[in-house]
C-alpha positions, 0 to 999 in steps of 0.5 A: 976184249975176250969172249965168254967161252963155254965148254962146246964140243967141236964134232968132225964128220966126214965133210963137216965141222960142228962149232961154237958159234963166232960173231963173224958167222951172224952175217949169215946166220941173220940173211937166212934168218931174214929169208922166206925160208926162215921159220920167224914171224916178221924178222928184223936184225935187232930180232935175229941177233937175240935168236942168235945169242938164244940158239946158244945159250943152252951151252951155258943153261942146260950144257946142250945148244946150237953148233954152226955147221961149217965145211971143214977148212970153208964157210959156215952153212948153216946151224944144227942142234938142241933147244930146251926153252922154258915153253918148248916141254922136252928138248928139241933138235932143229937144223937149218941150212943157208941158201945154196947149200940145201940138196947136198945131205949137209942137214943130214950130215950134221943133224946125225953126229949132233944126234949121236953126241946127245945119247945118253946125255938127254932123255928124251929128244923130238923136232918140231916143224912144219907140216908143210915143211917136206924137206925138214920132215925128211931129214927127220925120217932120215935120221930114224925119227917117227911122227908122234902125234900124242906128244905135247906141242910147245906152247902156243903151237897148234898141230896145224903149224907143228908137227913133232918127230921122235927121236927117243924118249917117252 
């Protein structure tokens, strides 16, 4: 049995690779996920397995999505990319390490290439995160985003657990 293949870019940056996802990296993708870190409501496998498939089907739906962050020729650390769900009102670019590889810039890293990737091909960009969330406000900043507070939330967001960050657009 072959997998559904769809056309994701693989992008290198000097200590990075950016690909689509393969089953093998669910492992981990699904104990940082499971993990307080984890931005999910009562996690469970059954759970994160359909976020999993949800980070990247946005290949298939809308041609941007998810990559799995990976060293170059070592393991998966972590997931960076965009969503666009039917509740979120303009696309989203997220990042997400697993434990043990925070505090080298890797968010950073992969967050700027996929950001560069996106000119042009999306007209409007924004995070969303927590306000509390300091470390993930940072790599925003870092990566030239600034604080919009007139944006509109996704729904069911409140300004007390979403703070929205703008990369470009209206």
């Amino acid at each position: 049995m072959t997998g559904l293949t769809a056309d994701i870019p693989r992008l290198a940056t000097a200590r990075l690779l950016l690909r689509a996802p393969e089953r093998a990296d669910f492992d981990a993708y699904c104990a940082f996920m499971m993990s307080s870190r984890s931005h999910v409501a009562d996690p469970s496998p059954r759970l994160v397995w359909h976020l999993f498939a949800t980070e990247f089907v946005g290949w298939c739906l809308d041609g941007i999505g998810h990559w799995i962050i990976a060293l170059k020729d070592g393991p998966a650390v972590g997931v960076t990319g965009f969503s666009h769900p039917a509740y979120y009102p303009e696309p989203e670019m997220g990042w997400a390490l697993y434990d043990g590889f925070e505090g080298q810039g890797f968010a950073t890293e992969a967050a700027a290439a996929a950001r560069d990737w996106a000119q042009g091909r999306i007209s409007s960009l924004v995070s969303y995160t927590n306000p509390g969330n300091a470390r993930s406000i940072a790599v925003a900043k870092r990566l030239g985003a600034q604080a919009d507070l007139d944006a509109p939330l996704p729904q069911g967001a409140g300004a007390a657990t979403c703070a929205v960050y703008r990369h470009w657009g209206p």
